[in-house]
SEMIMI-371640 format. One line per field, with one value per residue: residue in one letter; x, y negated, z of N, C-alpha, C, O in turn. Coordinates in nm, 2 decimals. Example, Ala and Ser with C-alpha at 12.3 -4.5 7.8 and 13.67 -1.06 7.14 Angstrom:
// SEMIMI-371640
rest: a	s;
npx: 1.32	1.28;
npy: 0.57	0.22;
npz: 0.78	0.71;
capx: 1.23	1.37;
capy: 0.45	0.11;
capz: 0.78	0.71;
cpx: 1.32	1.29;
cpy: 0.33	0.00;
cpz: 0.78	0.79;
opx: 1.42	1.34;
opy: 0.33	-0.11;
opz: 0.85	0.80;
***
This chain:
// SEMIMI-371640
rest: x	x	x	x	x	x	x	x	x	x	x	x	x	x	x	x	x	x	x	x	x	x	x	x	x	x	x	x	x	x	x	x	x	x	x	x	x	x	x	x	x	x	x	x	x	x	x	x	x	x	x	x	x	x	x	x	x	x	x	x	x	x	x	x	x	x	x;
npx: 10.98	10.92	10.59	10.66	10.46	10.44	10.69	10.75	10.50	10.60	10.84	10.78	10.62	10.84	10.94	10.74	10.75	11.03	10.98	10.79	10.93	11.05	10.87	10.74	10.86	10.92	10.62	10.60	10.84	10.68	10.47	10.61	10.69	10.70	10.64	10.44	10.14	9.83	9.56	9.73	9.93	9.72	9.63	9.90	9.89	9.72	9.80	9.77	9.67	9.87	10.11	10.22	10.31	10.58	10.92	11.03	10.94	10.86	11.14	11.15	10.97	10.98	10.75	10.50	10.23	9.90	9.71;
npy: -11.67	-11.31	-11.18	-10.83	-10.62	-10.70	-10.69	-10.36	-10.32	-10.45	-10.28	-10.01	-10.04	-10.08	-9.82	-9.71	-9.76	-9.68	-9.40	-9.37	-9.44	-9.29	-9.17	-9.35	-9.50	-9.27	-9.27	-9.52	-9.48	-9.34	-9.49	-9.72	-9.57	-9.51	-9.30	-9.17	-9.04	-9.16	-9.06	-8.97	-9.17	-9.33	-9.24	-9.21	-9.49	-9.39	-9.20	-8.91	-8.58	-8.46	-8.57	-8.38	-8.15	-8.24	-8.30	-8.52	-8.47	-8.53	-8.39	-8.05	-8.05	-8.30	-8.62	-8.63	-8.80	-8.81	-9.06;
npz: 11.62	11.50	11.55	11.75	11.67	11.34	11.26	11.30	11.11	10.88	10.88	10.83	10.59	10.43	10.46	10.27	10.06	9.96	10.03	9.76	9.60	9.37	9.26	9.12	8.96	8.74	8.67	8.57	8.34	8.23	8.08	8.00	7.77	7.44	7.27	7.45	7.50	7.47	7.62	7.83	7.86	7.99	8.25	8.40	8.54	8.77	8.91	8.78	8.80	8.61	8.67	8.92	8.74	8.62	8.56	8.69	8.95	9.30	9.51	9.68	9.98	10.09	10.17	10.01	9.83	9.62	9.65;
capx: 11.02	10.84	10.58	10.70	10.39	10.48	10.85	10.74	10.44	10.70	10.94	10.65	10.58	10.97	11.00	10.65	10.84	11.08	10.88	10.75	11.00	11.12	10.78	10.66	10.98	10.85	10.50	10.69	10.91	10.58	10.38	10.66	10.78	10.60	10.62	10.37	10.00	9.74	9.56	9.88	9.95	9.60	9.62	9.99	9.88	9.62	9.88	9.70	9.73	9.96	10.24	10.30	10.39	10.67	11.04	11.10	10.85	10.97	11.20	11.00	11.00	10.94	10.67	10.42	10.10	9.82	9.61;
capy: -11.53	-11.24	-11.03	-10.69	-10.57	-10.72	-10.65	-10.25	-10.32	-10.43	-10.16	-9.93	-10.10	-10.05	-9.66	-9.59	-9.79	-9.62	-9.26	-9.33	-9.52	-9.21	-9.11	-9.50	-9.48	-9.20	-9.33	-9.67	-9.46	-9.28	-9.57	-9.75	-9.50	-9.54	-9.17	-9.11	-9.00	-9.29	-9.04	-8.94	-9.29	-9.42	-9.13	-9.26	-9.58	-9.37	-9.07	-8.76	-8.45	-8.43	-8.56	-8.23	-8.09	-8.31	-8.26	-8.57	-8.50	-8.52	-8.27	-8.02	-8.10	-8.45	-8.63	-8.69	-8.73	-8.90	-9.14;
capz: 11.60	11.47	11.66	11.75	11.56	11.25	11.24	11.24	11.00	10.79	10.82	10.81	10.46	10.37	10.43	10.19	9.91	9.97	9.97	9.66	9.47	9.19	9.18	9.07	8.85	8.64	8.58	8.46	8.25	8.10	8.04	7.92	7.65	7.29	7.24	7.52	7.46	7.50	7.77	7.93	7.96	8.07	8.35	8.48	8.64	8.85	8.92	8.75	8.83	8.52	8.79	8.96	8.61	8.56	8.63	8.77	9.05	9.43	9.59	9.76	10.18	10.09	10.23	9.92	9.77	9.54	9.73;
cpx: 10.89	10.75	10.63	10.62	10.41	10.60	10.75	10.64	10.53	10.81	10.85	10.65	10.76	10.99	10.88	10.73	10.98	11.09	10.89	10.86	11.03	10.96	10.70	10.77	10.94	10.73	10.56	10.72	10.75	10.51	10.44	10.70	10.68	10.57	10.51	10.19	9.89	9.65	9.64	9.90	9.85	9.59	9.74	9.98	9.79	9.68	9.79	9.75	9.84	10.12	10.28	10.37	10.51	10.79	11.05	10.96	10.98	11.06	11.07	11.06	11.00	10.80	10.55	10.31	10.02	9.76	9.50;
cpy: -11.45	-11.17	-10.90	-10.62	-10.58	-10.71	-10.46	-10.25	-10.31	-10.35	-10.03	-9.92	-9.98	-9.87	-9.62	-9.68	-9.70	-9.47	-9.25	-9.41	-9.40	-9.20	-9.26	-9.49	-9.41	-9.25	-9.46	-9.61	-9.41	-9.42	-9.69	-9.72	-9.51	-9.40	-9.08	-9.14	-9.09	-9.20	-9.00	-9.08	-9.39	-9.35	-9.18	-9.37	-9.52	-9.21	-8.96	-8.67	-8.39	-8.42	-8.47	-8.15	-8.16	-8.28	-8.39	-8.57	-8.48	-8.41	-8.23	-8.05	-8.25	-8.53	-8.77	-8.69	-8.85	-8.97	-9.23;
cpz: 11.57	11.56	11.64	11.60	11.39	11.21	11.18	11.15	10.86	10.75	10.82	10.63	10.36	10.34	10.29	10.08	9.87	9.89	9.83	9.54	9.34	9.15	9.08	8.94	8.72	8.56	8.51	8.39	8.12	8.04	7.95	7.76	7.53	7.24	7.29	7.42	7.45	7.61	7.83	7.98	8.01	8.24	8.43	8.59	8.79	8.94	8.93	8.79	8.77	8.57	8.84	8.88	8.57	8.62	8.73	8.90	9.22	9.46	9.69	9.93	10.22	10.11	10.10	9.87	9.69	9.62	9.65;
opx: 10.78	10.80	10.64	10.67	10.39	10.61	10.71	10.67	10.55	10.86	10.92	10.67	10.77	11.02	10.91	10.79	11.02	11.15	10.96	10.84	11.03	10.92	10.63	10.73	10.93	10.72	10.56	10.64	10.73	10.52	10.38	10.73	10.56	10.47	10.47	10.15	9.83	9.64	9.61	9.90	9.87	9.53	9.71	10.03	9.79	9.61	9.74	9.87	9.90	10.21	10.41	10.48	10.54	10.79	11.08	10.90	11.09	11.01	10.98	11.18	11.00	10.72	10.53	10.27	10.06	9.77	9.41;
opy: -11.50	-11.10	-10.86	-10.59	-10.48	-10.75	-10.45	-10.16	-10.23	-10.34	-9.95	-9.82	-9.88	-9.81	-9.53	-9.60	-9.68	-9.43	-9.16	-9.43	-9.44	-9.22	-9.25	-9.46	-9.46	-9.27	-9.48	-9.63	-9.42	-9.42	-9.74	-9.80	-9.51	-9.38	-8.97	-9.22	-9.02	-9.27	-9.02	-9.12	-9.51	-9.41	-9.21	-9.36	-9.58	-9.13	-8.92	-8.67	-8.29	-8.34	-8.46	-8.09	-8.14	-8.24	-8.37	-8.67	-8.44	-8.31	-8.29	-8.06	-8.30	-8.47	-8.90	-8.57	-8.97	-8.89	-9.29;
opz: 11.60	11.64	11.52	11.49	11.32	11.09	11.07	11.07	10.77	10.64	10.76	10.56	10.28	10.24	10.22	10.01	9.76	9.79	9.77	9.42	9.22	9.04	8.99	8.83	8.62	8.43	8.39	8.30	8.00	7.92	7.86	7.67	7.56	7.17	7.24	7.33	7.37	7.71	7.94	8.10	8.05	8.33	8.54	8.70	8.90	9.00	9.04	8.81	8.82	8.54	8.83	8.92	8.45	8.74	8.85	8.92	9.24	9.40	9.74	9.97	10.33	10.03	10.09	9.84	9.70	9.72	9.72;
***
C-alpha cells in the first residue's frame, strides 16, 4: 500500500492539473493554429503576459498565475 504522503502528493498533483487545464488548452490551441504570429507563438509555451489579454483566460476568483 501507498504512503499517506504520497496518496495526497498525488492528489495535490491532480487538483493543479486541474487548475490549469483551460489555461494549457489555450496555449495548445495558439501554438497549434498556423494563423498565429511566430512571436505569439514562441511566447505561448512560456505563458507571456499576452495571456491575460485573451478571452479564454480564467474566470476571475480562480486561483491562477504564471510561474
Amino acid at each position: 500500500m501507498a504512503k499517506q504522503s504520497k496518496i495526497a502528493k498525488n492528489e495535490r498533483r491532480r487538483l493543479v492539473v486541474a487548475r490549469y487545464a483551460v489555461q494549457r488548452a489555450a496555449l495548445k490551441a495558439v501554438i497549434r493554429d498556423p494563423r498565429t504570429p511566430p512571436p505569439t507563438r514562441n511566447a505561448a509555451p512560456r505563458g507571456g503576459s499576452w495571456v491575460a489579454s485573451r478571452a479564454t483566460r480564467a474566470p476571475p476568483g480562480s486561483v491562477t498565475g504564471t510561474a
